[in-house]
Structure formats: C-alpha cells, structure tokens
C-alpha positions as CSV (number, residue, x, y, z in Angstrom):
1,X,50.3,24.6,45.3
2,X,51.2,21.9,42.4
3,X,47.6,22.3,40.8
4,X,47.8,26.1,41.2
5,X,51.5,25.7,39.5
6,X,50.2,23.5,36.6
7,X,47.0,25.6,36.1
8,X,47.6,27.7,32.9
9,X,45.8,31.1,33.8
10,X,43.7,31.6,31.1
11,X,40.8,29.3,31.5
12,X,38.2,27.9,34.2
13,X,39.2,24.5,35.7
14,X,37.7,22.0,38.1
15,X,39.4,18.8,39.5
16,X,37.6,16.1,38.6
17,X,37.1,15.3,42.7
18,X,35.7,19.1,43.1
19,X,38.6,19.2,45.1
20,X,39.6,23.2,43.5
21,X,38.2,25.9,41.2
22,X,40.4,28.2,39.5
23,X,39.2,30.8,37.7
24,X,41.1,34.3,36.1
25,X,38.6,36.0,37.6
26,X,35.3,35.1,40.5
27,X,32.7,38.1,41.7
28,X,30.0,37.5,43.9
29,X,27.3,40.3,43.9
30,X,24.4,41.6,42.8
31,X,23.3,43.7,39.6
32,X,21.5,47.0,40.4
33,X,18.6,48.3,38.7
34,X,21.1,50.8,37.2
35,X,23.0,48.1,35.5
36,X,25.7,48.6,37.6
37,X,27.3,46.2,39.8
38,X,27.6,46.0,44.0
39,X,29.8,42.8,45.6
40,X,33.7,41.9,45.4
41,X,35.6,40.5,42.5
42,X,39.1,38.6,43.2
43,X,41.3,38.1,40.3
44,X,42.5,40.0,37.6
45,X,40.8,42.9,36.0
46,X,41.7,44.8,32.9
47,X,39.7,48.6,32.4
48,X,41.1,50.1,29.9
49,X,45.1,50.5,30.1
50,X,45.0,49.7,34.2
51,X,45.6,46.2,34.8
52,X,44.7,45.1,39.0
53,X,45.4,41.8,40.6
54,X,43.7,41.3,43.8
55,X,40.5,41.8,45.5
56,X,38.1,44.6,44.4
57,X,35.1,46.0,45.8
58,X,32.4,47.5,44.0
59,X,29.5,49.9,45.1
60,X,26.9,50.7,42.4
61,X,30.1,50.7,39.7
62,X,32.1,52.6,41.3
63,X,35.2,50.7,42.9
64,X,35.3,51.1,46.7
65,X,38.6,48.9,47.7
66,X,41.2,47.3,46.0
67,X,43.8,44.7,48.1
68,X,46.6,44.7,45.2
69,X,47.9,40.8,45.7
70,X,50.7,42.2,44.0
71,X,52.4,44.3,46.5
72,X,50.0,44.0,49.1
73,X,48.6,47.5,49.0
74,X,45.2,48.8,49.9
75,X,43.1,50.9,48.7
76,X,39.9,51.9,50.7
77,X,37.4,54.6,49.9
C-alpha cells in the first residue's frame, strides 16, 4: 500500500523492478467499426459533469455496468 500511498494520481508510473503499474485510468477492449468502444475500463472517468470511480463496462459506447469503488454500488444493465 506505501507505493499506492506515495503515487500522486495524475500520471502513469512503473517501479523500476516492474513490480506495479499505476495508472488514473486502464481499458482493455476493442474498437468497433462504428468507432465506438466494447471492453471494461477501471479507474476514473470524467463525461461531462458525471465523475465515476470504479469499474465500467462498455458495449458498443453504451455503458453496460459500473462497480462504483466509491460506495460499492452496482450498476448492471
């Protein structure tokens, strides 16, 4: 927990043993031929005035579930 303490939020960092990643924000998916995007994202995302901190699930664009890490809410559908 001391490197997640001393990391300061805004910027992508790597131990130098590869030991950690942290990141505001990681998404693993895939880009549609719509230009919209299917796979999960986990960190903070901004859209507009809504702010969510969690994990969020994408289906072409559209969000599909959201675990707030927040308050430990969930949203499915």
């Amino acid at each position: 927990m001391s490197n997640i303490n001393g990391w300061d939020g805004s910027k992508l960092e790597i131990d130098e043993d590869g030991q950690y990643i942290l990141a505001p924000q990681m998404g693993a998916g895939e880009k549609n031929a719509d230009n919209t995007f299917t796979g999960l994202v986990m960190g903070k995302a901004v859209n507009g005035d809504i702010t969510q901190n969690g994990l969020m699930g994408y289906y072409h664009g559209k969000q599909s579930i959201f675990l707030d890490a927040e308050t430990g809410g969930a949203t499915f559908g």
